[in-house]
N, C-alpha and C positions, 0 to 999 in steps of 0.2 A: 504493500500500500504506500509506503515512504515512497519509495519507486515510482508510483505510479504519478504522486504528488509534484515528486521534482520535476519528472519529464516533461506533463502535461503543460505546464508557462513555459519551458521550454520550443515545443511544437508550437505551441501558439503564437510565442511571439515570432519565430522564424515563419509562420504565415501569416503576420503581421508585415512582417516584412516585403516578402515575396508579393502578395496580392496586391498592393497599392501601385505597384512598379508595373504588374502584365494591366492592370484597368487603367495606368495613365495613359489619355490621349497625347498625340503628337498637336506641341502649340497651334491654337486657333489662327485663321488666318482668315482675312477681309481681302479677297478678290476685289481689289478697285482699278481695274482695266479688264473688265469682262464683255465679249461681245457672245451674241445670240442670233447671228444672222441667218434670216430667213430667204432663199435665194435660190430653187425658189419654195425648197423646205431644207429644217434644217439637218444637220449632220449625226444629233444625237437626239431623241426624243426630250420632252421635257421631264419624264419620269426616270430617259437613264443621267439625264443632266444633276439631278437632282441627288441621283444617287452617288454618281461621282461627287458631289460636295460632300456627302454625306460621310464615304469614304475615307476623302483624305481633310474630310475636319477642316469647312469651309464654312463660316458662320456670316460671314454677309460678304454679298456683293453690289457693284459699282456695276449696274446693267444697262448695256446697249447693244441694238441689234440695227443690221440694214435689209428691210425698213427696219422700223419699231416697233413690229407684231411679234418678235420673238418677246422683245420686252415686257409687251404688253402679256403674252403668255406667264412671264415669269411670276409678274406682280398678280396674275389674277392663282395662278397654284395656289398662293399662301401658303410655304411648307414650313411645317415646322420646326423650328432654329434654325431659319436662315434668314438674315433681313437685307430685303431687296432697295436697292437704292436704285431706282431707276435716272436716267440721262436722255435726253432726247439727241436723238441720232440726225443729225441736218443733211442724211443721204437717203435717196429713193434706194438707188443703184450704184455699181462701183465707182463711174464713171464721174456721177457726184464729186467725189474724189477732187478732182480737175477744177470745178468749174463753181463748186457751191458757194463761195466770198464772192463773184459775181454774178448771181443768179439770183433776182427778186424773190423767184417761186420757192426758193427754200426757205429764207425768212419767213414765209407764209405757211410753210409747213410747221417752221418753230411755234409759230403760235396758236395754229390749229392743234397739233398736240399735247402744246402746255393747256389746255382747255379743261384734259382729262382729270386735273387738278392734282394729279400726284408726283410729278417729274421734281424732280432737286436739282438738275444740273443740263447743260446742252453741249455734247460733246460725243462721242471724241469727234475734232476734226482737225482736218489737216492745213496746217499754215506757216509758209514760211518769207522770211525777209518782208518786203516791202508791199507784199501781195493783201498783208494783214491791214494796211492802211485802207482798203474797200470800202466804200459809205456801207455796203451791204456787212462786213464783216462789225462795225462801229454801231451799226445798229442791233446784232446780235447782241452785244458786249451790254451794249445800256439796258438792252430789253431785260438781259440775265440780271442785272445789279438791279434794276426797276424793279424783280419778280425773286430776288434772295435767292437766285441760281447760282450754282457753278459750272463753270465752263472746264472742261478736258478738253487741253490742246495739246498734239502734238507738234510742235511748231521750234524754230531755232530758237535761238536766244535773241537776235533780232525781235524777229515779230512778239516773241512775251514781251518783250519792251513798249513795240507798240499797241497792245491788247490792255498794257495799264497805263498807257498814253492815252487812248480813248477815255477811258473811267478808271483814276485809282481804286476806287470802290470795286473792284472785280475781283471775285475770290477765283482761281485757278488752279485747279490740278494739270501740273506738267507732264503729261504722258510722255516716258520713257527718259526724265530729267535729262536732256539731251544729248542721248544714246551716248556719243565719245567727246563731249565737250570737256574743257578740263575742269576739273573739281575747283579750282581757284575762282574760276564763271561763276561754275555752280553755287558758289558757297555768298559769292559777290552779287548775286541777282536773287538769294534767299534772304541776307541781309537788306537788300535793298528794298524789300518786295513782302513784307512780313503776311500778305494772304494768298502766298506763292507756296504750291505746297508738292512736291517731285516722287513721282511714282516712278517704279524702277524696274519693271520689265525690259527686257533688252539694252539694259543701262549696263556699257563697259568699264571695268577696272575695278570694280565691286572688289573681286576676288585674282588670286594671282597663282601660282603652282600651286598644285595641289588642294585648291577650294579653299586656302587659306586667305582670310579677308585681310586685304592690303590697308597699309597704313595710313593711307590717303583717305579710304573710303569709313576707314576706324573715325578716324578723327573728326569726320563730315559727321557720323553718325554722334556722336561725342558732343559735338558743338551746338546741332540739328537736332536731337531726339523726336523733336515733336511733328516734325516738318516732311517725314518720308512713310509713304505707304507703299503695297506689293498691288503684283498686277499678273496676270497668264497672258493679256493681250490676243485673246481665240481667234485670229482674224482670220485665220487659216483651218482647217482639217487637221491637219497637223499635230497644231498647237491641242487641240482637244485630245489626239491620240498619245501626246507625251504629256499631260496637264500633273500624272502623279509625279513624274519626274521634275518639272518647277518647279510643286512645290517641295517637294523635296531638297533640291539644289536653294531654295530660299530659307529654309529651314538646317537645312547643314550650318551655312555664313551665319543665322540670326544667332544661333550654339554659340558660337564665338564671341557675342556681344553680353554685357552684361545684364540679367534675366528681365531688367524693367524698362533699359531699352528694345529689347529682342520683343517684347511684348505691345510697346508702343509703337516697332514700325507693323508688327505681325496683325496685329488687329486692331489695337487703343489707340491709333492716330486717325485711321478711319471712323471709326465709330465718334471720336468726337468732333471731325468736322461737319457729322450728319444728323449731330445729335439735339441742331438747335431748331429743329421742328419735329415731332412725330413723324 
């Protein structure tokens, strides 16, 4: 019976131990550069879409689709523990692409969909250098700060310039904080720009041999904590069929950081830039 007395806490606490470790989830993570393109359907249903969040431990995303009926599919699922932050998507078709900073009929789509009264943001779109000056691109900008939008731009460093030249008041996510710009940009156009805020899918130098996070990108994070969000970027087939590999590769680097930064670009820096309306 002694025997039996000592063992027993024994057992228990080494599965004390063991059980907490196999039920930890791998860090949450806010998809905020997600596309849902419908084209002319999509690639994955909304129920296996759904499941991949589910999977690799995706508690909100930043939704846009071309059109915006994937979008619209998302927000009406309602799945639960996942919160959808839709964006209005200023493209019919790919070709959009090209041509929507000068095209009237898209500003008119912006506001035909902002209608549905749920959108937070109008983006992603594509803009670079001098093209951002467009009366049509200047009226986007004000409509969004008029309506507490945010805009995702992928765009150079140029055009972010001139997207808070139209209206300081413009809050912006930088889709893809500009891919290979250098960190000293980066860090000079986040200082300068305090509702500048740089999501980092296909963003180089992050990490360096061996997925070890380089010191440049350490020290952005260090300075920055609050100011970078994650993104998969679906634009492609692709990107959906490697989607566990991102975030994995995002979750390796975040390992490296310390656990309340690793937490505020993984999910906490999203969530509070969305958190000032229901």
């Amino acid at each position: 019976m002694t025997l039996i007395r000592t063992i027993i806490p024994v057992v228990l606490a080494c599965l004390a131990a063991v059980m907490p470790a196999r039920a930890q989830q791998p860090i949450e993570i806010f998809d905020a550069h997600l596309h849902y393109n419908w084209e002319p359907t999509p690639y994955y249903s909304v129920e296996e879409v759904l499941a991949l969040f589910r999977k690799h431990n995706i508690t909100g995303i930043l939704s846009t689709s071309r059109p915006n009926d994937g979008t619209h599919a998302l927000v009406a699922a309602k799945a639960p523990g996942l919160w959808v932050v839709p964006f209005i998507r200023p493209y019919r078709v790919r070709p959009d692409v090209q041509t929507w900073f000068k095209d009237p009929t898209i500003f008119d789509l912006v506001q035909d969909e902002f209608k549905r009264g749920y959108y937070r943001g109008v983006g992603e779109f594509h803009i670079f250098g001098k093209a951002a000056e467009s009366e049509w691109v200047k009226k986007a900008v004000n409509f969004a700060v008029a309506n507490d939008l945010y805009l995702h731009a992928h765009a150079d460093d140029e055009a972010i310039e001139i997207l808070f030249a139209h209206n300081p008041k413009a809050k912006i996510v930088w889709a893809h904080t500009g891919f290979g710009l250098a960190p000293a940009r980066v860090a000079a156009l986040l200082t300068k720009y305090p509702k500048l805020s740089g999501e980092l899918s296909y963003r180089s130098g992050i990490t360096e041999g061996g997925g070890k996070l380089s010191v440049e990108w350490r020290e952005m994070f260090t300075r920055f904590p609050d100011r970078f969000v994650l993104g998969s970027d679906t634009w492609i087939n692709e990107r959906w069929a490697s989607y566990g590999t991102i975030m994995a590769d995002y979750r390796a680097w975040l390992s490296q950081l310390p656990p309340e930064i690793a937490k505020k670009i993984a999910h906490g820096n999203a969530r509070m830039l969305f958190a000032d309306k229901p």
